[in-house]
Residue frames as a rotation matrix with the C-alpha (Angstrom) as fourth column:
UNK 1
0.524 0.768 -0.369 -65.80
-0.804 0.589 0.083 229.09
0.281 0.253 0.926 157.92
UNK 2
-0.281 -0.487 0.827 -64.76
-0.573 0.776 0.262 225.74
-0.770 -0.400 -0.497 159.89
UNK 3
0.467 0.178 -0.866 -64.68
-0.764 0.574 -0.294 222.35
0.445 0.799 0.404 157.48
UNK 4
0.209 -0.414 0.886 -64.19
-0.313 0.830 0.462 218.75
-0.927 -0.373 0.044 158.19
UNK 5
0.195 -0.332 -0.923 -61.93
-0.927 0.245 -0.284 217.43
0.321 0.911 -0.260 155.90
UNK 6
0.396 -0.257 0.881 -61.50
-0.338 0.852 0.400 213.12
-0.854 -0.457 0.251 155.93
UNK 7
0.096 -0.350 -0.932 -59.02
-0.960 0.214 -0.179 211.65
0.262 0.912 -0.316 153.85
UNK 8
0.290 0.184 0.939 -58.99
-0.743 0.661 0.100 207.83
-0.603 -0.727 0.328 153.57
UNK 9
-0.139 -0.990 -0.006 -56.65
-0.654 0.088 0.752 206.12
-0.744 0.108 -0.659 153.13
UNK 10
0.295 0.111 -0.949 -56.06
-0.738 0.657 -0.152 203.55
0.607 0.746 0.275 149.53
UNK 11
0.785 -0.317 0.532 -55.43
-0.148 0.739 0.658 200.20
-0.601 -0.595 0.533 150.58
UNK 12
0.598 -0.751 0.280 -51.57
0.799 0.529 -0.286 199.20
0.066 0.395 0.916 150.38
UNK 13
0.752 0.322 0.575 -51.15
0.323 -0.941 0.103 202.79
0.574 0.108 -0.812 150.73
UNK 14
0.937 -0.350 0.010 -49.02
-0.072 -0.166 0.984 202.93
-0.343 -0.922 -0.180 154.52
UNK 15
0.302 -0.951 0.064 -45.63
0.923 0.309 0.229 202.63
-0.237 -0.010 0.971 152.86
UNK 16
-0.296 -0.257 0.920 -46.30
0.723 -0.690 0.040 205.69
0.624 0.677 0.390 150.62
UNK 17
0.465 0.254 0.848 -47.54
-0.205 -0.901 0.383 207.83
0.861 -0.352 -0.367 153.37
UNK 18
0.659 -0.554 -0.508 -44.84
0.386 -0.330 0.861 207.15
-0.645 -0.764 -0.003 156.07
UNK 19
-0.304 -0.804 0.511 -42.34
0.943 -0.175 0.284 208.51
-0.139 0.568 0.811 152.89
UNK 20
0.075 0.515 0.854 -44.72
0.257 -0.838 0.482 211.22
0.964 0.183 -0.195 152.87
UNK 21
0.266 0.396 -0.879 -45.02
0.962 -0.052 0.267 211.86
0.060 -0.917 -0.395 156.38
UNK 22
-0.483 -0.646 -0.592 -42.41
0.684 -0.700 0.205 214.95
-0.547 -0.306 0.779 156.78
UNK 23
-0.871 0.276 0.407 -44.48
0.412 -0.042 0.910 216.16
0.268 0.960 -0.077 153.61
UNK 24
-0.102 0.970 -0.221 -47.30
0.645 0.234 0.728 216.04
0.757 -0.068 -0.649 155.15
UNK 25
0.387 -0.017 -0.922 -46.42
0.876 -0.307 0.373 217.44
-0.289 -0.952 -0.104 158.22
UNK 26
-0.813 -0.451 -0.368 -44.68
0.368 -0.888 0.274 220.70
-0.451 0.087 0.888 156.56
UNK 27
-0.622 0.644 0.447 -48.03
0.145 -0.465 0.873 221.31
0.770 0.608 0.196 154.57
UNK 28
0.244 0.653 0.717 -49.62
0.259 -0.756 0.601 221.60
0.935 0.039 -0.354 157.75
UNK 29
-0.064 -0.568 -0.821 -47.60
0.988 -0.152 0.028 223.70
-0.141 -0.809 0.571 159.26
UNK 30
-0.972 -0.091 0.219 -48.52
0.179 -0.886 0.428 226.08
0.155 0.455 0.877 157.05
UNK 31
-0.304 0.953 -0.004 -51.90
0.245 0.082 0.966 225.69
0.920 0.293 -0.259 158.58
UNK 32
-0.335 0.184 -0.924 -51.55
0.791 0.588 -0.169 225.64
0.513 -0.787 -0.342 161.88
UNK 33
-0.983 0.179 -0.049 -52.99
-0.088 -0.681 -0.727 228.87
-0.164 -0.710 0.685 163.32
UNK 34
-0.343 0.819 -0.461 -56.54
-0.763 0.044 0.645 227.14
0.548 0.573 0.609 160.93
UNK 35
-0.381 0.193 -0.904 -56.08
0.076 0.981 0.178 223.96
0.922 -0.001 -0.388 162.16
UNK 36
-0.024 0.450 0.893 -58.84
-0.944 -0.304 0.128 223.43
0.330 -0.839 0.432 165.08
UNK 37
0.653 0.069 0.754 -58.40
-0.399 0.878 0.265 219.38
-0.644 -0.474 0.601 165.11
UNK 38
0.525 -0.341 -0.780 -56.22
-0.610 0.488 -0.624 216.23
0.593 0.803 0.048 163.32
UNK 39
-0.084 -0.722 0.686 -54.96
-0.886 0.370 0.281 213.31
-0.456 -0.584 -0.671 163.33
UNK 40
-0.801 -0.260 -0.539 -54.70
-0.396 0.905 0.152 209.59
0.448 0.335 -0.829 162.23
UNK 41
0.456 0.582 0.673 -57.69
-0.730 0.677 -0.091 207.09
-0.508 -0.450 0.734 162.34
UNK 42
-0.416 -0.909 -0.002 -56.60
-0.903 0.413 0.121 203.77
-0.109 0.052 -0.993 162.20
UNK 43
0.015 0.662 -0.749 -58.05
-0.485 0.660 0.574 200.15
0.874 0.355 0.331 160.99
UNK 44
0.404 0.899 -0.168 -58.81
-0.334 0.316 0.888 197.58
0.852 -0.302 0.428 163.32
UNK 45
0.357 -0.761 -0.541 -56.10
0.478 0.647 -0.594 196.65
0.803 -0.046 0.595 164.06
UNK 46
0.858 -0.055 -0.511 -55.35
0.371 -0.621 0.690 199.65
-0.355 -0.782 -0.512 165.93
UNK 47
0.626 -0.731 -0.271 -52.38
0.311 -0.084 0.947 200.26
-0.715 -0.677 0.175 164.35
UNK 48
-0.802 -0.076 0.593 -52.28
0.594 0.001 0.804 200.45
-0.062 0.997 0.045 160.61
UNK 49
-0.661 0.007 -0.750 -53.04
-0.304 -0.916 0.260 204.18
-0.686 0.400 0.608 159.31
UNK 50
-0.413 0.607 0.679 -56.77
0.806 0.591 -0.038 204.24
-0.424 0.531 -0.733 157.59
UNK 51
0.409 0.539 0.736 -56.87
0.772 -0.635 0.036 208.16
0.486 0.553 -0.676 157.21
UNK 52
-0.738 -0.638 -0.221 -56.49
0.671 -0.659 -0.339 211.53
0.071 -0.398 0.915 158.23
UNK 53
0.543 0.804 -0.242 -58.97
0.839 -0.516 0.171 213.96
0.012 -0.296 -0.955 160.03
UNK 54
-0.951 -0.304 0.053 -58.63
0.303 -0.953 -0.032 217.88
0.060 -0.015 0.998 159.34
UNK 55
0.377 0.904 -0.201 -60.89
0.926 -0.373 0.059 220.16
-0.021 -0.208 -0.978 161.05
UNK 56
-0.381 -0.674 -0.633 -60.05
0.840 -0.539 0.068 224.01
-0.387 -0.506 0.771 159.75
UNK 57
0.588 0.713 -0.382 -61.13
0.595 -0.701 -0.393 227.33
-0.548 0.004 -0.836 159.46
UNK 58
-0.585 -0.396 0.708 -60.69
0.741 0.094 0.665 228.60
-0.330 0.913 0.239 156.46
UNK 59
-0.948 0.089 -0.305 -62.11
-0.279 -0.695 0.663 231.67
-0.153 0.714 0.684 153.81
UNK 60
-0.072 0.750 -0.658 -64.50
-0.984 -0.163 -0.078 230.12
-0.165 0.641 0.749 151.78
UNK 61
0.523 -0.083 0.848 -64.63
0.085 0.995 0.045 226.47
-0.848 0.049 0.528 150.10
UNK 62
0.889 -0.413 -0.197 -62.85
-0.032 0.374 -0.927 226.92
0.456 0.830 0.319 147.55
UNK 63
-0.235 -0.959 0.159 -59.92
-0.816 0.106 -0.568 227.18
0.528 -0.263 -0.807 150.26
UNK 64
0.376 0.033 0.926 -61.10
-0.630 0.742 0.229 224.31
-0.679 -0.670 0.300 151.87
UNK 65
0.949 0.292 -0.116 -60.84
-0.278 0.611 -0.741 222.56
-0.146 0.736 0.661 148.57
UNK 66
0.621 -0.776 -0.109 -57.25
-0.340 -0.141 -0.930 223.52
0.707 0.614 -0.351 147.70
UNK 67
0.112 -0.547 0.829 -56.62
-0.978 0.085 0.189 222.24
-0.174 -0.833 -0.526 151.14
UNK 68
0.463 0.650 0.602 -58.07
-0.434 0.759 -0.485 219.27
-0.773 -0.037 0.634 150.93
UNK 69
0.943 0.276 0.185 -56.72
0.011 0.530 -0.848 218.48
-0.333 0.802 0.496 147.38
UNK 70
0.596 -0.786 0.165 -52.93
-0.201 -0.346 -0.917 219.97
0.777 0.513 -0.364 147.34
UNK 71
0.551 -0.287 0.784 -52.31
-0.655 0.435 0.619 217.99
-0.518 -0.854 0.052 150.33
UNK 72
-0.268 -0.722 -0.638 -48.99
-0.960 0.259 0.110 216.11
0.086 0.642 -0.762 149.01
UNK 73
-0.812 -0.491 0.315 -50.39
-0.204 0.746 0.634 212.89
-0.546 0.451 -0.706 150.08
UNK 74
0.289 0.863 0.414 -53.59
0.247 0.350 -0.903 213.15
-0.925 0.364 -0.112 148.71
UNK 75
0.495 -0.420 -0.761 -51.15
-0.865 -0.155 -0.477 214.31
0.083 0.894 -0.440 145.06
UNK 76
-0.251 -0.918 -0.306 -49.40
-0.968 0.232 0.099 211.14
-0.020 0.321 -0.947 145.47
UNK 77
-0.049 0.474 -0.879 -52.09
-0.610 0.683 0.402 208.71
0.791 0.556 0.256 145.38
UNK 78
-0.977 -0.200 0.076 -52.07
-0.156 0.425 -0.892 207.62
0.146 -0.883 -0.446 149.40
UNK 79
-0.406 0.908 0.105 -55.97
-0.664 -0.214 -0.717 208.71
-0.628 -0.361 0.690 149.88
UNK 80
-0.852 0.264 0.451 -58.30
0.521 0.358 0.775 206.60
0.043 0.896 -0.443 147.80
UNK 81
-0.163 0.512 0.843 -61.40
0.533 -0.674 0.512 209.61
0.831 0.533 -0.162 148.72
UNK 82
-0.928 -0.330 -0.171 -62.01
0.368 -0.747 -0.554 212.62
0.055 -0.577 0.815 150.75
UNK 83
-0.174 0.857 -0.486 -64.91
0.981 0.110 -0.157 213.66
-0.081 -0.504 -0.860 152.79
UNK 84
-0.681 -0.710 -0.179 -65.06
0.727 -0.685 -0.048 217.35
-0.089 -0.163 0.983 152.88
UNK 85
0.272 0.961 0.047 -67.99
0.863 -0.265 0.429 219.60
0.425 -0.077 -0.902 154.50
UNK 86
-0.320 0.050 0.946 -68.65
-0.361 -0.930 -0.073 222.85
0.876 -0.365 0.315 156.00
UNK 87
-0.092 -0.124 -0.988 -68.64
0.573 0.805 -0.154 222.46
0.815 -0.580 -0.003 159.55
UNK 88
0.410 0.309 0.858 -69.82
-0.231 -0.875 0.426 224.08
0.882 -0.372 -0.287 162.81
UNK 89
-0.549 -0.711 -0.439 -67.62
0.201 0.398 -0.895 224.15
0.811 -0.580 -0.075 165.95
UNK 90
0.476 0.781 -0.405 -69.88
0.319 0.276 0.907 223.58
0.819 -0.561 -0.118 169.00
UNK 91
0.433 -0.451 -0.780 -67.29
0.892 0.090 0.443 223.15
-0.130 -0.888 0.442 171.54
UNK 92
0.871 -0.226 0.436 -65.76
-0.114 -0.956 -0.269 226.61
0.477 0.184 -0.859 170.31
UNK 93
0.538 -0.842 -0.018 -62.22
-0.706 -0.462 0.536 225.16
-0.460 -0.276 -0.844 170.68
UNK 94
-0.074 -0.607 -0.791 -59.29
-0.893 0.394 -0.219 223.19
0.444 0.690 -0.571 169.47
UNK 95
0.572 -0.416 -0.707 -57.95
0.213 0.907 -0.362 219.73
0.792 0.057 0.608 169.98
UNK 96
-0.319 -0.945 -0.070 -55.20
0.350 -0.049 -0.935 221.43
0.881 -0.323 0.346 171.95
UNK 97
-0.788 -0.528 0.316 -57.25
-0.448 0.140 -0.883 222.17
0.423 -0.838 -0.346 174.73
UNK 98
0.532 0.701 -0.474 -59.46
-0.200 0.649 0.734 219.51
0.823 -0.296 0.485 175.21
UNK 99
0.599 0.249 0.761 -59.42
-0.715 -0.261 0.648 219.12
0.360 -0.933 0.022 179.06
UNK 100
0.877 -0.253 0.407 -58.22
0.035 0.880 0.473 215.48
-0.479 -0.401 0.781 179.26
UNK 101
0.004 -0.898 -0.440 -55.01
-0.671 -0.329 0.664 216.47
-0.741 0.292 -0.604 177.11
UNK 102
-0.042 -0.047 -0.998 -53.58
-0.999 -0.006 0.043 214.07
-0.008 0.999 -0.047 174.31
UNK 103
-0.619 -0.185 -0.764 -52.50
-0.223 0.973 -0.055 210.71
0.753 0.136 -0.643 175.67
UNK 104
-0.983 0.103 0.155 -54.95
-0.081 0.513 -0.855 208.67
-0.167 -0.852 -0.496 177.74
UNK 105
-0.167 0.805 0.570 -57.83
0.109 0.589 -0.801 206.45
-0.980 -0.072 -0.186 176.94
UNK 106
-0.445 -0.117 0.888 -59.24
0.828 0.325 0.458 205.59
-0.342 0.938 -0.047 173.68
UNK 107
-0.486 0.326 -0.811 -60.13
-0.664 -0.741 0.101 208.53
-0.568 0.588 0.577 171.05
UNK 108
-0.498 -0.125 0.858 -62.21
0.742 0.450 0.497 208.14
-0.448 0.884 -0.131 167.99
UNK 109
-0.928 0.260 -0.267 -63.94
-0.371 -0.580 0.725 209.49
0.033 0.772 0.635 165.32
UNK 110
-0.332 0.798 0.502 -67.50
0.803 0.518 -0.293 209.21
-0.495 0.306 -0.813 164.90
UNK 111
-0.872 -0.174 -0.458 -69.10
-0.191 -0.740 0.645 210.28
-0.451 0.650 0.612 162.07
UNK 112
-0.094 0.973 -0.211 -73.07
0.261 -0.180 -0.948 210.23
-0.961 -0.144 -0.237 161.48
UNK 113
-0.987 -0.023 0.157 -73.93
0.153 -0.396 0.905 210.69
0.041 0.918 0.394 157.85
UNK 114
-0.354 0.934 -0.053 -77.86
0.304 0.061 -0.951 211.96
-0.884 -0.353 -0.306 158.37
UNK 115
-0.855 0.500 0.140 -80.85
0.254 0.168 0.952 212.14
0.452 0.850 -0.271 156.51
UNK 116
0.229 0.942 -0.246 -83.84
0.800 -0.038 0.599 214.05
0.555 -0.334 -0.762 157.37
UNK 117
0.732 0.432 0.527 -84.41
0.109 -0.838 0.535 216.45
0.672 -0.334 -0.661 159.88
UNK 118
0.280 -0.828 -0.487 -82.07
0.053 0.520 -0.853 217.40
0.959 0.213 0.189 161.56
UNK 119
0.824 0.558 0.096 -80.24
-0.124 0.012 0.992 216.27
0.552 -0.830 0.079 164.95
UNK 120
0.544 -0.476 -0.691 -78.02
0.795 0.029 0.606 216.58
-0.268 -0.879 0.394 167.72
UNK 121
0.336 -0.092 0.937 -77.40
0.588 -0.757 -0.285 219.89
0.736 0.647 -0.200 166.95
UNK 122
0.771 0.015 0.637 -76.40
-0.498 -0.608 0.618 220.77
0.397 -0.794 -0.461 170.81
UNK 123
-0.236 -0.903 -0.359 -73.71
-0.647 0.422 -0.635 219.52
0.725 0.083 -0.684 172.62
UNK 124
0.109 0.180 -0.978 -74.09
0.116 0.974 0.193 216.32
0.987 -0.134 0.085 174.45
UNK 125
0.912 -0.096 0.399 -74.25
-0.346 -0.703 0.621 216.70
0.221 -0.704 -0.675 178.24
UNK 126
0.773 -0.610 0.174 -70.76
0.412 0.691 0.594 214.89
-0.482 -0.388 0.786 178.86
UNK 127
0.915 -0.310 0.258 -69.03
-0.012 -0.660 -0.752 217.45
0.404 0.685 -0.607 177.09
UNK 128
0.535 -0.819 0.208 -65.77
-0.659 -0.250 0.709 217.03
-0.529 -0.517 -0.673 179.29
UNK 129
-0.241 -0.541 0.806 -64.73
0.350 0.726 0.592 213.34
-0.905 0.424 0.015 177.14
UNK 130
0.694 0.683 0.228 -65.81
0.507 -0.239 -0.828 215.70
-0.511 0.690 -0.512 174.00
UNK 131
-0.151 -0.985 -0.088 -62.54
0.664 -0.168 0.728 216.63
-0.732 0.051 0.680 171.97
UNK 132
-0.942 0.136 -0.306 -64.49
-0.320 -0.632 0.706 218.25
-0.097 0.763 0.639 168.82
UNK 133
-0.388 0.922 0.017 -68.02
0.696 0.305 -0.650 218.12
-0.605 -0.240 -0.759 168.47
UNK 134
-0.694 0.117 -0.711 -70.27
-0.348 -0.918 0.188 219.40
-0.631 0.378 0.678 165.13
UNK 135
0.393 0.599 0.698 -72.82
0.377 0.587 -0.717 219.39
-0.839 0.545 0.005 162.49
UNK 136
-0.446 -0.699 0.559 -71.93
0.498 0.325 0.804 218.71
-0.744 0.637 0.203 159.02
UNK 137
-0.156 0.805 -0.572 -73.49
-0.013 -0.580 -0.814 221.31
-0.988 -0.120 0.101 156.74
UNK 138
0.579 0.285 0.764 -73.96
0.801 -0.025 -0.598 221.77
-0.151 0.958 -0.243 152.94
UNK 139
-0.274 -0.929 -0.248 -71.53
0.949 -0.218 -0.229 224.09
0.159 -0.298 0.941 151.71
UNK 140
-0.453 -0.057 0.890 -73.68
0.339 -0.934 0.112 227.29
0.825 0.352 0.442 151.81
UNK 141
-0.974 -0.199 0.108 -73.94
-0.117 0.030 -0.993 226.12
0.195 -0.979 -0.052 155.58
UNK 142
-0.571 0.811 -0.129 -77.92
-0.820 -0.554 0.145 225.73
0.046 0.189 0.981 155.34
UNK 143
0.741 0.408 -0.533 -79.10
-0.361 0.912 0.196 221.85
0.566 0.047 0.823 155.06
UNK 144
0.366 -0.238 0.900 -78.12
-0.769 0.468 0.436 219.98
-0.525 -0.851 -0.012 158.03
UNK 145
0.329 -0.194 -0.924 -75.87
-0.738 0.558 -0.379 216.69
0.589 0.807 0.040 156.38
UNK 146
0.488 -0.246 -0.838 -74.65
0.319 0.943 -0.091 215.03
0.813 -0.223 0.538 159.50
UNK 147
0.736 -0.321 0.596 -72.52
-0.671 -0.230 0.705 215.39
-0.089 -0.919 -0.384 162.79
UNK 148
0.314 -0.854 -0.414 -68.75
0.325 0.507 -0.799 214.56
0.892 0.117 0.437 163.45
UNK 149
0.918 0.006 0.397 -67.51
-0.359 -0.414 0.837 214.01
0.169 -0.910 -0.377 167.03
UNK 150
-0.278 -0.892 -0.355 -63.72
-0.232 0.421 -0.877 213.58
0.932 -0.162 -0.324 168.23
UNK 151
0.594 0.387 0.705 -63.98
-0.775 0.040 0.631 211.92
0.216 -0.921 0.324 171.75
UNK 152
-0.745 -0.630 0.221 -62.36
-0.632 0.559 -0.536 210.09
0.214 -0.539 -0.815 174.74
UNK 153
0.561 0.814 0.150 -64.62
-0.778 0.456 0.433 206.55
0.284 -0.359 0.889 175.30
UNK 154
-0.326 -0.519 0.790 -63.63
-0.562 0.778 0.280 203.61
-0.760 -0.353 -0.545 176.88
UNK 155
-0.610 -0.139 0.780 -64.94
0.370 0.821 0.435 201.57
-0.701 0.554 -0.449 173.87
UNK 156
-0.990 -0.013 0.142 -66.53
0.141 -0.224 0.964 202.21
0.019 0.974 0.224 170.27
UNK 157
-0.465 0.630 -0.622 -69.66
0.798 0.602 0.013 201.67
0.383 -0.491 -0.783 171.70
UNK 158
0.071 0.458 -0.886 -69.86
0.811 -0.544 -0.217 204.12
-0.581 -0.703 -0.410 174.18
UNK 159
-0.709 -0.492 -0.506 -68.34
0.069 -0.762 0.644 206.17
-0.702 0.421 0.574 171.68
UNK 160
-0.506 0.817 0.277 -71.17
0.418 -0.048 0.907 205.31
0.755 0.575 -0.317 168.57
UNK 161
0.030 0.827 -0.562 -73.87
0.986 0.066 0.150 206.01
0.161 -0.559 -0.814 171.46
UNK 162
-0.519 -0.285 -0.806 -72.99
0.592 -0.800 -0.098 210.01
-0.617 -0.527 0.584 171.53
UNK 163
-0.866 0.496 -0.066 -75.42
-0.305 -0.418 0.856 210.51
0.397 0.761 0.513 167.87
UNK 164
-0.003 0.829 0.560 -78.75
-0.529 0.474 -0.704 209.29
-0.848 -0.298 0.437 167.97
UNK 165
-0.619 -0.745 0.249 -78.42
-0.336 0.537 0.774 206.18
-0.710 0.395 -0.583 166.13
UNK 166
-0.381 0.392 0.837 -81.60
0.890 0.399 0.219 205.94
-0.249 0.829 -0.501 164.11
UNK 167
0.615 0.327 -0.718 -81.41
0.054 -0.925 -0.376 209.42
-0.787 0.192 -0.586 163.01
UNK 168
-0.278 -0.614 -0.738 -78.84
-0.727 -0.368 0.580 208.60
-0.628 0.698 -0.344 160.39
UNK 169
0.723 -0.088 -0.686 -78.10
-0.688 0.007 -0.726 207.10
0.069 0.996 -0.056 157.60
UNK 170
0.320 -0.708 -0.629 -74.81
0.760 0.589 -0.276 205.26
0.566 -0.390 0.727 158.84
UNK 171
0.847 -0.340 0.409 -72.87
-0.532 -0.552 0.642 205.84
0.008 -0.762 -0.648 161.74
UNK 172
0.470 -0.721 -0.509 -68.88
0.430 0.690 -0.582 205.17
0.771 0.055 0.635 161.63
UNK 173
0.897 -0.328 0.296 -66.69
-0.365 -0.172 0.915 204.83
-0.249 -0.929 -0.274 164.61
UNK 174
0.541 -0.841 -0.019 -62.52
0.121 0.100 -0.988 205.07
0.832 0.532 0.156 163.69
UNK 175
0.411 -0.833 -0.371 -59.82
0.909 0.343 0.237 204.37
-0.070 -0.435 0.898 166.06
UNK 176
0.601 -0.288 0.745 -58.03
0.324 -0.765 -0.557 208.39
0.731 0.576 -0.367 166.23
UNK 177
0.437 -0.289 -0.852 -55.49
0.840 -0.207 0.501 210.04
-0.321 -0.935 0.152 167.89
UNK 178
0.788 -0.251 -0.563 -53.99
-0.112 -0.956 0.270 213.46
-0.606 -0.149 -0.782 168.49
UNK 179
0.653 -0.472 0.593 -52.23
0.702 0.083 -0.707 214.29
0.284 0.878 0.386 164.93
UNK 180
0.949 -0.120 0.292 -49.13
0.001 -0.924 -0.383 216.05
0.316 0.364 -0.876 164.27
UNK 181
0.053 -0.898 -0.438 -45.31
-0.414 0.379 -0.828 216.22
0.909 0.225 -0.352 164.65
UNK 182
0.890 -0.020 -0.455 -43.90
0.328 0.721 0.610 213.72
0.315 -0.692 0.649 167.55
């Protein structure tokens, strides 16, 4: 079973998760043959840490949970809450080989919270600037809750414009980039 997992971040937060960082990074290491995306989304700035995207495949939910929650910094009071659905992988790969590789042009996160019937349930034709691409499910995978896309756009914009935008509920667009050790 795949899950998106967002943690976001507390404000004031960025001191206590770079002390965490090494932390952070050894818990998932013990993930990494699960892990199918991650990384850092980042406030406006661009530059100042506003969360953390995990996309992994996993048992059941109650391991998603124990991911999700025994994450050292979400035990040390960095996160102020955590997103954390059942998820379907479209693109039927990782992060690691998304065509365009890690560095170049802008990534983000968009995330679609929906309501109603549900949509974009196929992959977009541009599927080459598509880094992770899914719908958000209920946890017994059955009721359609939304859609989370990782992508290369040249601006937020182009990047919001990959959901249909008055099929949700809200649509957020985060600054992200290819997570994990440097």
């Amino acid at each position: 079973m795949e899950f998106f997992c967002y943690h976001r971040d507390r404000s004031g937060s960025v001191e206590l998760r770079e002390e965490l960082g090494e932390a952070h990074w050894a818990y998932m290491d013990g993930y990494a043959k699960e892990l199918i995306a991650r990384g850092p989304t980042f406030a406006d700035d661009g530059e100042t840490p506003s969360g953390s995207v995990h996309i992994v495949d996993l048992p059941d939910p109650a391991a998603a949970r124990a991911f999700a929650f025994d994450e050292p910094n979400y035990q040390a009071g960095v996160y102020r809450d955590v997103l954390l659905r059942r998820w379907r992988n479209l693109l039927g790969r990782t992060m690691w080989d998304f065509p365009g590789g890690r560095t170049g042009g802008n990534r983000y996160l968009v995330l679609g919270l929906g309501t109603g019937q549900a949509t974009d349930l196929t992959v977009p034709p541009d599927r080459d600037e598509l880094i992770a691409y899914g719908p958000l499910l209920s946890d017994d995978g059955t009721r359609w809750l939304g859609t989370v896309a990782l992508l290369r756009a040249p601006d937020p914009d182009t990047a919001r414009a990959v959901l249909t935008v008055d099929r949700y509920a809200e649509i957020e667009v985060h600054d992200w980039e290819f997570g994990g050790r440097r």
